[in-house]
NUKE-91227 format. One line per 5 residues: number of its first residue (from 1); their letters; for each residue x, y, z of N, C-alpha, C. Coordinates in steps of 0.1 Angstrom, whole numbers, plus 5000, padded with zeros to 4 digits. Layout:
// residues N
NUM	a	X:Y:Z:X:Y:Z:X:Y:Z  ...
//
This chain:
// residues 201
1	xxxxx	4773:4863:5135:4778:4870:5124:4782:4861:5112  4780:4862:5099:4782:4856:5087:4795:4852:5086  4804:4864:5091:4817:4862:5089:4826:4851:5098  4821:4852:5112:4824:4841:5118:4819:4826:5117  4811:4826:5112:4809:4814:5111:4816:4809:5090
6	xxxxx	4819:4816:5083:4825:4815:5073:4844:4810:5076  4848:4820:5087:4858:4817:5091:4868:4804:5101  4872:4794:5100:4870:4785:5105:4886:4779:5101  4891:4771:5114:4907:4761:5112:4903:4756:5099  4909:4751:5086:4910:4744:5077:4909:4750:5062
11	xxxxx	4903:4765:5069:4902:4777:5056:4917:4780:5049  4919:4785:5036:4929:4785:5027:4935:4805:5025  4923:4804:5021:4920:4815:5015:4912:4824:5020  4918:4840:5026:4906:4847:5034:4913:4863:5027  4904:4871:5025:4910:4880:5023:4896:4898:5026
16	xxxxx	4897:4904:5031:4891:4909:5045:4893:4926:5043  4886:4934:5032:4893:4946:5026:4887:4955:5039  4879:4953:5048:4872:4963:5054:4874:4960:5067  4875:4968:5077:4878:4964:5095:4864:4959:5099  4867:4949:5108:4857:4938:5115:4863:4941:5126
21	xxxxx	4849:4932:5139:4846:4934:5148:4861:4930:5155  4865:4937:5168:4881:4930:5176:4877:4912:5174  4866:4910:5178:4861:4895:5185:4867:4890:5173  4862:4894:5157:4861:4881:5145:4877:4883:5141  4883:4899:5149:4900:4894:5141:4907:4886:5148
26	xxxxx	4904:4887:5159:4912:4877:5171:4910:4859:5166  4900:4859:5163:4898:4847:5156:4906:4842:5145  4905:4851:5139:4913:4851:5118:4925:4851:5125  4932:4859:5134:4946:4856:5137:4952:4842:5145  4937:4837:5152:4943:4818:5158:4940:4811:5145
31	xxxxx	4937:4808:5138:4937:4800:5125:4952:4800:5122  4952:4785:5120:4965:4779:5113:4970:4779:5097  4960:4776:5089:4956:4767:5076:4958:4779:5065  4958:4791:5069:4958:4801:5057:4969:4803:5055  4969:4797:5038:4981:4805:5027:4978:4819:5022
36	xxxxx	4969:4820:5018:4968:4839:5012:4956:4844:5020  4968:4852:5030:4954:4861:5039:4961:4874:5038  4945:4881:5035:4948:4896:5035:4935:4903:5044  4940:4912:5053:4931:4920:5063:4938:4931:5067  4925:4939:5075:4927:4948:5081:4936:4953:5093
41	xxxxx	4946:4949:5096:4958:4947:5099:4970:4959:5101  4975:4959:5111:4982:4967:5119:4990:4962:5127  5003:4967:5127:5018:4960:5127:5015:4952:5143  5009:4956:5150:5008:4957:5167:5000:4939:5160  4992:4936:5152:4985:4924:5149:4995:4917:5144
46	xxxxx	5008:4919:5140:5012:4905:5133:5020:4893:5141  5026:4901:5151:5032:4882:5161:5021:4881:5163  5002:4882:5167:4991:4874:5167:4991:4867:5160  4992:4865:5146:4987:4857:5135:4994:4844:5130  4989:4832:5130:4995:4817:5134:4993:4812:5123
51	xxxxx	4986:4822:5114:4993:4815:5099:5000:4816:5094  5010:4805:5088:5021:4814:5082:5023:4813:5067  5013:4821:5060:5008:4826:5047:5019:4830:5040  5024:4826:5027:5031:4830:5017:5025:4839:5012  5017:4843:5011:5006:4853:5003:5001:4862:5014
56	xxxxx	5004:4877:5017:4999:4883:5028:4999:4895:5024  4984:4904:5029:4986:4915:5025:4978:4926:5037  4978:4942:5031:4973:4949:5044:4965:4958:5037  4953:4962:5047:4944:4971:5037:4940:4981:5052  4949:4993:5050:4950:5000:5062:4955:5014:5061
61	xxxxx	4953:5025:5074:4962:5037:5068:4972:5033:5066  4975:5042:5061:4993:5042:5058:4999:5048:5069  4993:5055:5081:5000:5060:5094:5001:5054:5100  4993:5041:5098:4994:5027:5106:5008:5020:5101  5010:5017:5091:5026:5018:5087:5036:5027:5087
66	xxxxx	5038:5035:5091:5050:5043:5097:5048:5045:5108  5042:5038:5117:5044:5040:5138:5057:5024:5135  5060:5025:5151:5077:5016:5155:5066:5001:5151  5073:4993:5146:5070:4979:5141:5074:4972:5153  5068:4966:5152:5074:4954:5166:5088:4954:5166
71	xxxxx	5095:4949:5178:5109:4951:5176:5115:4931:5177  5122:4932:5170:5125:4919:5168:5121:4910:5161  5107:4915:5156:5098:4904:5148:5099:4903:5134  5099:4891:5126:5092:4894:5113:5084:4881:5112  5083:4882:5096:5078:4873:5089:5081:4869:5076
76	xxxxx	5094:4859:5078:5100:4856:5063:5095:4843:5058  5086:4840:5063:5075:4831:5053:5063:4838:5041  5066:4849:5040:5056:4857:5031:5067:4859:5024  5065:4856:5010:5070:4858:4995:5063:4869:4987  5048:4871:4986:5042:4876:4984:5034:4885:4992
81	xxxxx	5036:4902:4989:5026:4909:4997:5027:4921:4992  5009:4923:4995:5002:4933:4988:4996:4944:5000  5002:4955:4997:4999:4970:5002:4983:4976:4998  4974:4978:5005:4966:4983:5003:4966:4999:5010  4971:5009:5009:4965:5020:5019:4963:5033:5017
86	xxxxx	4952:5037:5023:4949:5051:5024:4957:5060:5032  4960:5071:5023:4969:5082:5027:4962:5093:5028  4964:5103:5034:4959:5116:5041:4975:5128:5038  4974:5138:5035:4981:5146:5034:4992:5148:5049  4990:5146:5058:5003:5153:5063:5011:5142:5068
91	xxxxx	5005:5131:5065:5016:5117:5067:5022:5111:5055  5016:5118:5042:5029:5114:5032:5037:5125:5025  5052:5120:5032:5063:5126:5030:5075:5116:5025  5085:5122:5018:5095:5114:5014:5099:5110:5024  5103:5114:5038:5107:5107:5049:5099:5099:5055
96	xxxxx	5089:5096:5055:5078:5089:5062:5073:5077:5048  5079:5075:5036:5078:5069:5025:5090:5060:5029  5102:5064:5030:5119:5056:5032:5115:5049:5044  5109:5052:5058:5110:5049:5072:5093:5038:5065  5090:5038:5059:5075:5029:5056:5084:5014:5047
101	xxxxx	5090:5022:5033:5100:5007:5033:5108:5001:5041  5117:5005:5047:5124:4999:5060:5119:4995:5066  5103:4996:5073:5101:4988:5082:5097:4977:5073  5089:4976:5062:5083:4965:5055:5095:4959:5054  5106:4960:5047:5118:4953:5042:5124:4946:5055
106	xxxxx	5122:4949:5072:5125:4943:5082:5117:4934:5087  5102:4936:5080:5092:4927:5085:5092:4914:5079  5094:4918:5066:5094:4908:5052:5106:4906:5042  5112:4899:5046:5128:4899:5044:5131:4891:5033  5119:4881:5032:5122:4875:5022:5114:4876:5011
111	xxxxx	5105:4888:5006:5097:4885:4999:5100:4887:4982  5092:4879:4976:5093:4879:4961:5086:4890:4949  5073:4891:4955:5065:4902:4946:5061:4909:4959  5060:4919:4953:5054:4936:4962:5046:4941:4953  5033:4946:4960:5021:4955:4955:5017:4962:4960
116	xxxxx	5019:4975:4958:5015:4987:4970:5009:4996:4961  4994:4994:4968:4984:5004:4962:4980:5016:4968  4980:5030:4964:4976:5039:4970:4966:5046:4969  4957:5050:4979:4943:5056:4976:4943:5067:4988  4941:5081:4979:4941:5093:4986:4928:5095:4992
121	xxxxx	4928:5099:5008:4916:5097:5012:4915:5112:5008  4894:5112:5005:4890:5128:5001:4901:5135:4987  4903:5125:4981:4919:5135:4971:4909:5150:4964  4919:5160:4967:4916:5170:4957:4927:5165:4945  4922:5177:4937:4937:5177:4924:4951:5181:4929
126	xxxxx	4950:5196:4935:4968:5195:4945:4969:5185:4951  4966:5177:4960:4967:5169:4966:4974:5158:4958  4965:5150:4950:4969:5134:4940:4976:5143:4938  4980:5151:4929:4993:5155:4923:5006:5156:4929  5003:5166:4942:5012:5163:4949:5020:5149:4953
131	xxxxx	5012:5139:4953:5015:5128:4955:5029:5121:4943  5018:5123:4932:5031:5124:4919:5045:5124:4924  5046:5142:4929:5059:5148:4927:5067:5144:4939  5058:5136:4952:5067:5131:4959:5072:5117:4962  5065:5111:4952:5071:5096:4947:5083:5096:4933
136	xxxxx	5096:5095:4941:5106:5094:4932:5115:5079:4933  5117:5079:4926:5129:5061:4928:5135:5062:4934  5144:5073:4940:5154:5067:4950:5145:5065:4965  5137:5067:4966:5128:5063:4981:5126:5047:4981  5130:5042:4969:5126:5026:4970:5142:5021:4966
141	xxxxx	5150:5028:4965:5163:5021:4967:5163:5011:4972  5161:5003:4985:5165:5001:4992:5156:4984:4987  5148:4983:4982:5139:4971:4976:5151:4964:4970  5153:4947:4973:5159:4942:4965:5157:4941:4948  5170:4943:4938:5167:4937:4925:5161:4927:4929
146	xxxxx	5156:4918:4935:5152:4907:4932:5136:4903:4933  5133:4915:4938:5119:4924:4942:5110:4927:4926  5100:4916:4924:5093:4925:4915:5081:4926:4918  5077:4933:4910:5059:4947:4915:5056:4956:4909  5051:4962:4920:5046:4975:4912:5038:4986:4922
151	xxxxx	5040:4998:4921:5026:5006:4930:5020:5014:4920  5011:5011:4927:4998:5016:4921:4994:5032:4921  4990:5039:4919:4976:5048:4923:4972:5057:4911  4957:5051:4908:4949:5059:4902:4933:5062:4909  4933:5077:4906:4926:5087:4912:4921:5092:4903
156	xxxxx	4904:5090:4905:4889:5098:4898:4886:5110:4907  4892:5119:4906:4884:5132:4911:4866:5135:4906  4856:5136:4916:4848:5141:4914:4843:5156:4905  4851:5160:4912:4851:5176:4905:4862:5179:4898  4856:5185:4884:4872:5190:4873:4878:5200:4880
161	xxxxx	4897:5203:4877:4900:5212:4886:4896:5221:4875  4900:5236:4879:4898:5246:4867:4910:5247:4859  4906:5254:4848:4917:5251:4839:4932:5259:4848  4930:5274:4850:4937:5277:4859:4946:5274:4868  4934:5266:4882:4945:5256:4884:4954:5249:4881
166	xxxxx	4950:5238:4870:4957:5231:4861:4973:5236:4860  4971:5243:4850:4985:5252:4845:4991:5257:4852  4989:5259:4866:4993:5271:4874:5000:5259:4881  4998:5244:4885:5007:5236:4890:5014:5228:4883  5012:5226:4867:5020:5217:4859:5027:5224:4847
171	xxxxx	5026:5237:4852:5031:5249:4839:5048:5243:4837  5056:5237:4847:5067:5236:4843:5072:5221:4844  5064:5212:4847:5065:5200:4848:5069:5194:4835  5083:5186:4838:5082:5177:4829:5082:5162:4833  5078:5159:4842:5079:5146:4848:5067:5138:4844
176	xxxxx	5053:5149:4846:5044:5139:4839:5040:5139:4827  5029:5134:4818:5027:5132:4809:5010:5134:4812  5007:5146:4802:4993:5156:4807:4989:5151:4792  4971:5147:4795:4962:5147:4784:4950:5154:4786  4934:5154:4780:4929:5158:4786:4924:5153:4797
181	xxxxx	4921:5159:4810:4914:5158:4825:4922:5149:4825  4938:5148:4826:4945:5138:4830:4957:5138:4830  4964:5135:4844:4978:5135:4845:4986:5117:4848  4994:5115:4845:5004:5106:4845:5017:5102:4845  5021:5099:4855:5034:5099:4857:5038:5081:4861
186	xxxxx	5049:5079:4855:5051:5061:4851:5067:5064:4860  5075:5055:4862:5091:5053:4861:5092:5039:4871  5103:5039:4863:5109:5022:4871:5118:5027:4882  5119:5018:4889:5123:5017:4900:5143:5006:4900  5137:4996:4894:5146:4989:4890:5135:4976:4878
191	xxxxx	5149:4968:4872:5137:4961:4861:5127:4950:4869  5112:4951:4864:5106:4946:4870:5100:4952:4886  5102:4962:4884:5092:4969:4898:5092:4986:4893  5078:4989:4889:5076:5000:4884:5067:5010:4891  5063:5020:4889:5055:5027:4895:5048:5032:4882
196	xxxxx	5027:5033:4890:5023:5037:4878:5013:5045:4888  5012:5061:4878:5001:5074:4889:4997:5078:4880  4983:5077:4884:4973:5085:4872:4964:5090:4879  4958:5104:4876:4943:5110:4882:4939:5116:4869  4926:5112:4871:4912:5116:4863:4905:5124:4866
201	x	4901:5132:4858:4893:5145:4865:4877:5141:4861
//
């Protein structure tokens, strides 16, 4: 496989957006030498991994991050780390958002920048939108001031909703900011860690 033989002790930099074979992750996790690694990764994977990467990230469900984290572990050699994850409707909730930073903030205690990207698997328009209205700032309380970032999520719907639709879920909204085939909603969290949501129709 290309990838195993790409992967090798003395590598720097690996970064791994799609799940590989058990065999080639077990490998990527005995490697010493990596400063910025990002993979497909799941909390059960991180006492495996023997690099100890300032730069670390995950590209995973997001139901994979809110199961129990290892107990006792972290990793306060990562300064930097970046969230990649797909979300599905009945695992995101404001409770399952607060119990998803707490565990990151136990795993990564010391980190400097945060990037947490969100990508709705299959999104309709209720759906992303929904998403909007249940991302508020006090769910990230708990992030150090000293924490800066940002999350992400922008969403291209395939299909326009109807106009109907439309009005009938944002008739009273004043949180986001509506253009055409397009909703937006921005707000800080604290200075220097922001949140930005946008879907495209």
């Amino acid at each position: 496989m290309i990838f195993d033989a790409l992967i090798h002790e003395g590598i720097e930099h690996v970064r791994v957006p799609k799940k590989i074979p058990k065999k080639s992750l077990t490998k990527l996790c005995k490697i010493t030498s990596i400063k910025d690694l990002s993979g497909p990764f799941t909390y059960s994977h991180l006492p495996l991994i023997c690099s100890k990467s300032s730069a670390f990230g995950f590209y995973t469900d997001f139901k994979e991050l809110i199961k129990e984290k290892p107990e006792y572990f972290s990793m306060p050699w990562v300064k930097k780390l970046h969230i990649c994850s797909n979300v599905e409707v009945p695992d995101f909730t404001a409770e399952s958002i607060e119990h998803f930073v707490k565990c990151i903030l136990e795993i990564f205690p010391n980190i400097e920048v945060l990037y947490i990207q969100i990508k709705p698997l299959n999104p309709t328009w209720k759906f992303a939108y929904g998403i909007t209205k249940i991302l508020e700032p006090h769910l990230f309380k708990n992030i150090p001031l000293s924490v800066k970032g940002r999350i992400e999520m922008e969403v291209c719907l395939k299909e326009m909703v109807s106009v109907d639709e439309f009005y009938k879920l944002t008739l009273e909204d004043n949180e986001c900011a509506f253009g055409f085939s397009k909703a937006c909603k921005n707000f800080e969290i604290h200075e220097d860690f922001t949140a930005y949501l946008v879907i495209r129709c």
